[in-house]
N, C-alpha and C positions, 0 to 999 in steps of 0.2 A: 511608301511615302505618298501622302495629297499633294494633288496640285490643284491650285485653285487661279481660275480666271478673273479677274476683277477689275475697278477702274475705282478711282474716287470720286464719293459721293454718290456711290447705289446701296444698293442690297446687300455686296460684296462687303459694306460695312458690319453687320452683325455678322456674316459666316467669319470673318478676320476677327473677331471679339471673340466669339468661339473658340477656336485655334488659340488666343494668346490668354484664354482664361484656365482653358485646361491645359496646357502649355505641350500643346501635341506641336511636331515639326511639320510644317508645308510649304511646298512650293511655289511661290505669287508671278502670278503673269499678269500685269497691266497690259489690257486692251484698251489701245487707245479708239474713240469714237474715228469713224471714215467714211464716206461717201463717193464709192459704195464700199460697202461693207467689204470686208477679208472675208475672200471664200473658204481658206482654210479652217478658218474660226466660227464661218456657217456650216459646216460639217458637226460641231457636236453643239452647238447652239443656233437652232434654225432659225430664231427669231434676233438672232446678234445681240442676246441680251446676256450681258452679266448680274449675277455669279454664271459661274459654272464649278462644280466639281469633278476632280479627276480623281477615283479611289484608287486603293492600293491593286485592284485589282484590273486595272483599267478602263473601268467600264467610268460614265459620268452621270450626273447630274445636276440641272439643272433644278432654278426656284429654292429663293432663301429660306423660305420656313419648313422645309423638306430636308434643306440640308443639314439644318439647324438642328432638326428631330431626331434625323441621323445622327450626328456628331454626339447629342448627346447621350444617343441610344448607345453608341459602340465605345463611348469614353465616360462610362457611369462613375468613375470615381473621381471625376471633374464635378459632379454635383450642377450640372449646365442647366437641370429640369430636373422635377419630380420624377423619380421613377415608376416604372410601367403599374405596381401593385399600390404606391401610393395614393394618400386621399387625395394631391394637389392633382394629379394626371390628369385626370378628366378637363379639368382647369386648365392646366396648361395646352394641352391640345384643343380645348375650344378655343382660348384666347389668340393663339395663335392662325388657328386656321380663318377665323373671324378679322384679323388683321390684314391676314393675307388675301384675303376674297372681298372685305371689305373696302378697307379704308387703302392700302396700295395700288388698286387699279385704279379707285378716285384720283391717287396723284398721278399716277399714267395718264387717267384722261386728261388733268390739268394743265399738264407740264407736254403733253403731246396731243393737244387737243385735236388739230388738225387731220390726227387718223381716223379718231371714231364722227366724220360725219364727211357727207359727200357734198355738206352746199357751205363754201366759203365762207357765206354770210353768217353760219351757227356756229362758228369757234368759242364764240365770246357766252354763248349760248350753255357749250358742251362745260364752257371752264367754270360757269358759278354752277351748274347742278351740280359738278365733280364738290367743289368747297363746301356745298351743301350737305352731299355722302359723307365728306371725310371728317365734317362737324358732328351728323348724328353718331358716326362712330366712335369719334373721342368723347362725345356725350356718357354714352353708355359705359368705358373705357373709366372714366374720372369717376362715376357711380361707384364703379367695381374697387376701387383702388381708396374713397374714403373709410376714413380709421383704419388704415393698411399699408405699413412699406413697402410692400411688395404687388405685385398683379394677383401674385401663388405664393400663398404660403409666406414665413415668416424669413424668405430668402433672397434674395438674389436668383434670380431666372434668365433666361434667352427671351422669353415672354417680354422684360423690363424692357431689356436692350432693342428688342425690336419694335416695340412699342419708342423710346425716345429718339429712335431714327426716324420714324415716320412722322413724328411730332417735328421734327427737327426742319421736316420738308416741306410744313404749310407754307404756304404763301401769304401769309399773314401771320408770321410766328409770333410777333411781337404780341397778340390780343393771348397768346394761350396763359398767362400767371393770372389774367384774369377770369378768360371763361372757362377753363379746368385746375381749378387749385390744385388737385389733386396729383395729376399728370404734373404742372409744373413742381412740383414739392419731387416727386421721383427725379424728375429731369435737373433738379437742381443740384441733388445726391450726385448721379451719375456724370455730371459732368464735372464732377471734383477726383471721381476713379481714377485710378492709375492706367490702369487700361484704356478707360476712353478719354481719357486725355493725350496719352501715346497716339489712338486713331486719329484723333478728332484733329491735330498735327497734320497727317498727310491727306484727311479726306475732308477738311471744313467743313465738317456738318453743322456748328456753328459759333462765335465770335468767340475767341479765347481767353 
């Protein structure tokens, strides 16, 4: 059995997409935010960030688009991503990784400005170059995505889903129908899902 650590409104939202699309059983732990942190919970996450995974084996890991690769690497008849010999792979593991090193740390530095700089005075500094990143990223993102339902391929992917989470996190959501049609046209699909409608319920990613 997975156990998975998570809270609403992170990462923790597309690994629980995951789980409820291939309809694999897991274990949910809400970690609630603390100050200071739960040592127990720094023990397999050193940086106190959710996700985390627990496999069946016990061993964990952390970082959602890792987990994500995983889950769908070990539950291919869920159809979660192209498989390893298909032509979308390549695809899907660029877009993914490219999300994830991209346009997510941009929202970290946004939404946690305060850690990546040492002088007070450049928060406000740290937060428009972060919106900056995370524009050219959805730039390129909404390219990929005209004349295409999907990110990959003619399907439904993880790719989708974690792409509308992090669209989901701008800080100025309202502008995206207009400067990515593209992204907002997926996002508008997906947020009629059954599945991310069930999430979107306990984790508000956005207005229902």
């Amino acid at each position: 059995m997975y156990k998975l650590y998570t809270r609403p409104n992170t990462g923790g939202f597309v690994v629980e997409a995951a789980f409820a699309l291939a309809g694999v059983p897991f274990d949910q732990i809400d970690v609630p935010k603390s100050d200071p942190p739960d040592q127990a919970f720094l023990h397999i996450s050193p940086f106190n960030q959710v996700p985390v995974l627990i496999l069946p084996d016990g061993s964990s890991m952390t970082e959602s688009a890792a987990i994500c690769i995983l889950l769908a690497e070990r539950h291919p008849e869920a159809d979660l991503a192209p498989t390893a010999n298909s032509p979308g792979r390549a695809d899907f593991l660029r877009w993914m990784i490219f999300m994830s090193s991209v346009i997510y740390p941009a929202d970290l530095r946004f939404y946690y400005a305060h850690r990546y700089t040492t002088d007070p005075g450049g928060v406000e500094a740290v937060k428009e170059a972060a919106i900056a990143e995370m524009e050219r990223g959805f730039a390129i993102l909404d390219a990929a995505l005209e004349g295409q339902d999907w990110l990959i391929g003619d399907r439904l992917s993880l790719a989708d889903i974690y792409l509308v989470m992090l669209v989901a996190w701008h800080p100025q959501v309202e502008k995206v129908p207009s400067a990515w049609p593209s992204i907002e046209r997926l996002w508008a699909g997906l947020r009629e899902h059954q599945v991310m409608r069930k999430l979107n319920a306990s984790h508000a990613m956005w207005p229902a």
